[in-house]
Backbone as a chain_set.jsonl record, in Angstrom:
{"seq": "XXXXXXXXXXXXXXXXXXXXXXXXXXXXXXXXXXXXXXXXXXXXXXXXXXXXXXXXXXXXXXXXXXXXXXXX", "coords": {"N": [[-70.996, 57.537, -2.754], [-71.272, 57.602, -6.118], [-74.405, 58.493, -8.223], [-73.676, 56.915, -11.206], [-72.431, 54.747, -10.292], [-74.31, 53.256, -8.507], [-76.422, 52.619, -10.337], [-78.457, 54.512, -11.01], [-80.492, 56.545, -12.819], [-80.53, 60.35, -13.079], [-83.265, 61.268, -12.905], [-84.24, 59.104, -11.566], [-86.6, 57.742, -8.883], [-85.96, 55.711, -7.361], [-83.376, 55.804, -6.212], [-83.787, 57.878, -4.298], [-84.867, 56.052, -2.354], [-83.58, 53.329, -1.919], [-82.307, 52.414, 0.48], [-84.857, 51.719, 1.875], [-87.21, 49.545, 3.215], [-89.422, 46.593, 2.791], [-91.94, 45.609, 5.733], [-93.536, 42.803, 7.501], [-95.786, 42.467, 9.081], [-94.613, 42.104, 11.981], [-92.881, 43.69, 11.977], [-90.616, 42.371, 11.054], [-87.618, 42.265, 8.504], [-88.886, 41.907, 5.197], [-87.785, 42.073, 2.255], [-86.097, 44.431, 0.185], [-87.334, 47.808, -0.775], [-86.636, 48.284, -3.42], [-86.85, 46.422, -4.879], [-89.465, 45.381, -4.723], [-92.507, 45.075, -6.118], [-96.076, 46.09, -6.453], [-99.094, 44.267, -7.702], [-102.151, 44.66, -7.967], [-105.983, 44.385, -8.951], [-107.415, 46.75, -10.804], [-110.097, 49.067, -9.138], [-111.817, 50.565, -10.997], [-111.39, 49.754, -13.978], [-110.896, 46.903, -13.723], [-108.747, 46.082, -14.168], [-105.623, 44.16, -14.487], [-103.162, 45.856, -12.699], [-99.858, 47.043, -12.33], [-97.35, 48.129, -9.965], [-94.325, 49.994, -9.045], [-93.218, 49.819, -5.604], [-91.762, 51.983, -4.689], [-92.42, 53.421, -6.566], [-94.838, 54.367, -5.399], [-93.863, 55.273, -3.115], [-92.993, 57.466, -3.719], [-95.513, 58.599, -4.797], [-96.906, 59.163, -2.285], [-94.973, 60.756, -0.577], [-94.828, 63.206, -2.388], [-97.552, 63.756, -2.72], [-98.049, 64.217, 0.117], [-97.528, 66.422, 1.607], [-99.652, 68.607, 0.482], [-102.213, 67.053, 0.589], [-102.627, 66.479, 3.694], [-104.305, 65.44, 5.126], [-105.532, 63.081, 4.241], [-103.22, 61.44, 3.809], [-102.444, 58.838, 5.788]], "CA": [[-71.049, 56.692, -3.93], [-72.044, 58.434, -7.057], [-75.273, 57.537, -9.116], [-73.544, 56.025, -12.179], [-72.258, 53.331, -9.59], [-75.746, 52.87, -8.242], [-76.829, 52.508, -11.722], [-79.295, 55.27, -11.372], [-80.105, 58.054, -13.61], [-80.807, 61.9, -12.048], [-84.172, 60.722, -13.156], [-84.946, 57.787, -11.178], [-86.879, 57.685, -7.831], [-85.045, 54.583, -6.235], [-81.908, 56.484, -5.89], [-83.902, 58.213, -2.687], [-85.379, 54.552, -1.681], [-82.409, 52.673, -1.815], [-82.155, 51.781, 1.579], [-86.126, 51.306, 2.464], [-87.159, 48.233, 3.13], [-90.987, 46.284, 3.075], [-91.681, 45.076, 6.634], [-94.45, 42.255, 7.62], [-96.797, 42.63, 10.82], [-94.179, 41.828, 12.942], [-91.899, 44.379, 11.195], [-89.607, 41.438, 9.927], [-87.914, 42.76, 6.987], [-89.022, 41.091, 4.055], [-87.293, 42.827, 1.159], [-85.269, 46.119, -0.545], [-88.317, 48.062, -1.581], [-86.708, 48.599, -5.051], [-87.221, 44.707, -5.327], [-90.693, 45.267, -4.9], [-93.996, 45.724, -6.88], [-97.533, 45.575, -5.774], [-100.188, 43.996, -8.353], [-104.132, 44.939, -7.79], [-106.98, 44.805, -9.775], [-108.163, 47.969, -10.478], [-111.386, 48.895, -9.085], [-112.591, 51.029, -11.838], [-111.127, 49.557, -15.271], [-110.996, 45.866, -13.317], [-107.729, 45.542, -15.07], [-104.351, 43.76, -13.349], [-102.14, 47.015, -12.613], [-98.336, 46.699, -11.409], [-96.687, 49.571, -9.383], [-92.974, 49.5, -8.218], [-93.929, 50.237, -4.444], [-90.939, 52.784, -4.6], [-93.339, 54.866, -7.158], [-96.001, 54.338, -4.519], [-93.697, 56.05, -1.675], [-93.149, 59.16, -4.104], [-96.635, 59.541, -4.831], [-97.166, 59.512, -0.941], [-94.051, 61.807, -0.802], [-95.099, 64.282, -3.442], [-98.906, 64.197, -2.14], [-98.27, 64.271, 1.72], [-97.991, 67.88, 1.996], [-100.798, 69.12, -0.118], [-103.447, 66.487, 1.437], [-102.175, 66.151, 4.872], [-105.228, 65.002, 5.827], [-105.955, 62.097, 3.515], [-102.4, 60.503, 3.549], [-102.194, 58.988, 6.362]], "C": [[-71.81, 57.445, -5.015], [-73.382, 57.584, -7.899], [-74.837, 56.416, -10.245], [-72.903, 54.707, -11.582], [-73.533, 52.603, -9.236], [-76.511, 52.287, -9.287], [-78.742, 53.168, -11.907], [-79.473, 56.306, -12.094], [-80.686, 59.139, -12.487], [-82.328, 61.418, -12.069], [-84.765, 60.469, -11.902], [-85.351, 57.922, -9.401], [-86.252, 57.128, -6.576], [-83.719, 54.974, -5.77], [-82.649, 57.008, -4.136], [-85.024, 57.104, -1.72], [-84.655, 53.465, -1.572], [-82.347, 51.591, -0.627], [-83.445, 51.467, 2.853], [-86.391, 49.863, 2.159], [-88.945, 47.603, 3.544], [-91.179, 45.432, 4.375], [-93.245, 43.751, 7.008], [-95.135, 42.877, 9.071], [-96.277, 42.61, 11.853], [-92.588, 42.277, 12.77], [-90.551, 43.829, 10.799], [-89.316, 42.09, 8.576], [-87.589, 41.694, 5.81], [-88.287, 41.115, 2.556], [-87.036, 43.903, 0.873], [-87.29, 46.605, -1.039], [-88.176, 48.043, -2.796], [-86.496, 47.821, -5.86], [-88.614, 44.561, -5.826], [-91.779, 45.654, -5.71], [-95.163, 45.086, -5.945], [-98.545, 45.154, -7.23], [-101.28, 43.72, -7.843], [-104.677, 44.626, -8.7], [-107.411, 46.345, -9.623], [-109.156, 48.429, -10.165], [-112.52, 49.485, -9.974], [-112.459, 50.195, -13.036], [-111.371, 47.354, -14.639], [-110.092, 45.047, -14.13], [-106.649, 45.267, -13.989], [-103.511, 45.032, -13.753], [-100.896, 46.17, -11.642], [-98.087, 47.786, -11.532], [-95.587, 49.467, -8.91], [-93.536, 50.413, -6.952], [-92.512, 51.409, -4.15], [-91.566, 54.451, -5.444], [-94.288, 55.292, -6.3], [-95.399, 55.546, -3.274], [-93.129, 57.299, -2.91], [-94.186, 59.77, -4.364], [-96.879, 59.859, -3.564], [-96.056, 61.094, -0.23], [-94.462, 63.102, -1.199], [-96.549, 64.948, -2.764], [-99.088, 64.593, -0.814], [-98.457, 65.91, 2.245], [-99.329, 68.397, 1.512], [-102.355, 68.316, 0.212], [-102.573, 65.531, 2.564], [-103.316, 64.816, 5.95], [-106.29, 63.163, 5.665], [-104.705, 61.179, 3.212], [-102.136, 60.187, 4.969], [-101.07, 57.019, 6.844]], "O": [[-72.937, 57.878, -4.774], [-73.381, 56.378, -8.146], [-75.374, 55.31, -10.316], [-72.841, 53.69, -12.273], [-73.763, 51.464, -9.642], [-77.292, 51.383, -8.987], [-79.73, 52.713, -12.483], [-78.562, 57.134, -12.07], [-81.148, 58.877, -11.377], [-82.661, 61.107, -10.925], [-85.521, 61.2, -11.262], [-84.42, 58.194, -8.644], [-86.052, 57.568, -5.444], [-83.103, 54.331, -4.919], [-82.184, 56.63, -3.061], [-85.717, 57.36, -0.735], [-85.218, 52.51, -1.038], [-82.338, 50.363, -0.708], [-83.321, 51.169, 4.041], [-85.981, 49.178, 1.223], [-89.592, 48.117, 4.457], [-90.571, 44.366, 4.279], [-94.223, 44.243, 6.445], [-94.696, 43.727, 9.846], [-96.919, 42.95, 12.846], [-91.549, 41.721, 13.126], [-89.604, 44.479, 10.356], [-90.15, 42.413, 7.73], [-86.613, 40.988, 5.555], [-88.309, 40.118, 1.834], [-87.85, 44.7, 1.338], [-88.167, 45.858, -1.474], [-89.152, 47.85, -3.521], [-86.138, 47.95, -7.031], [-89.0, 43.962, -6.829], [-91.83, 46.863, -5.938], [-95.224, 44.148, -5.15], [-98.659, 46.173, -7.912], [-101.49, 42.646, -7.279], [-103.921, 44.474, -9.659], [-107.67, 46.955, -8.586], [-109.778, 48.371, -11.226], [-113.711, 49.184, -9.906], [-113.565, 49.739, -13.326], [-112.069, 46.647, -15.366], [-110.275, 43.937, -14.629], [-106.613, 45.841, -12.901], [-103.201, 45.252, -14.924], [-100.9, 45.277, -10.795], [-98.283, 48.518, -12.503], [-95.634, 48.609, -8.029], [-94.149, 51.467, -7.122], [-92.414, 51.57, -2.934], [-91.413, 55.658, -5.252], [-94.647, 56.47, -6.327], [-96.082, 56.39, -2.694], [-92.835, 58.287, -2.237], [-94.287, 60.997, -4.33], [-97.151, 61.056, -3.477], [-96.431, 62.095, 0.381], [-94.451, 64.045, -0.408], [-96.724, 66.112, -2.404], [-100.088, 65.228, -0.481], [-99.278, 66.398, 3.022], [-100.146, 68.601, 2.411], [-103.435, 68.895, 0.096], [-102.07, 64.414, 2.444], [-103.194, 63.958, 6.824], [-107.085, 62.506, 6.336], [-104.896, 60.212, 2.474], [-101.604, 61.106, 5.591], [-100.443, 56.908, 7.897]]}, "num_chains": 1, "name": "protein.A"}
């Protein structure tokens, strides 16, 4: 299936999260990840942040090699 069906650009992360999915405690799946966001407070600025949890698994992605030791 090509991206412009997907309606992703070359760009876009969710093209290689597509088919991940957020699971509960009892690995029920709850939702598409590229449904999902996470909203925190931040602990420094103590401002409401939103993250699509699909950006979350490329920073883990991107970072996992270079601190092996701290993503775990």
């Amino acid at each position: 299936m090509s991206q412009d069906v997907l309606g992703y650009s070359s760009h876009d992360w969710r093209k290689h999260t597509d088919d991940a999915v957020v699971v509960d405690e009892h690995t029920t799946v709850i939702r598409k990840v590229n449904a999902c966001k996470v909203i925190f407070t931040h602990p420094k600025t103590l401002k409401e942040e939103t993250v699509d949890v699909s950006r979350l698994i490329r920073v883990f992605v991107n970072n996992g090699e270079g601190h092996k030791r701290s993503v775990k």
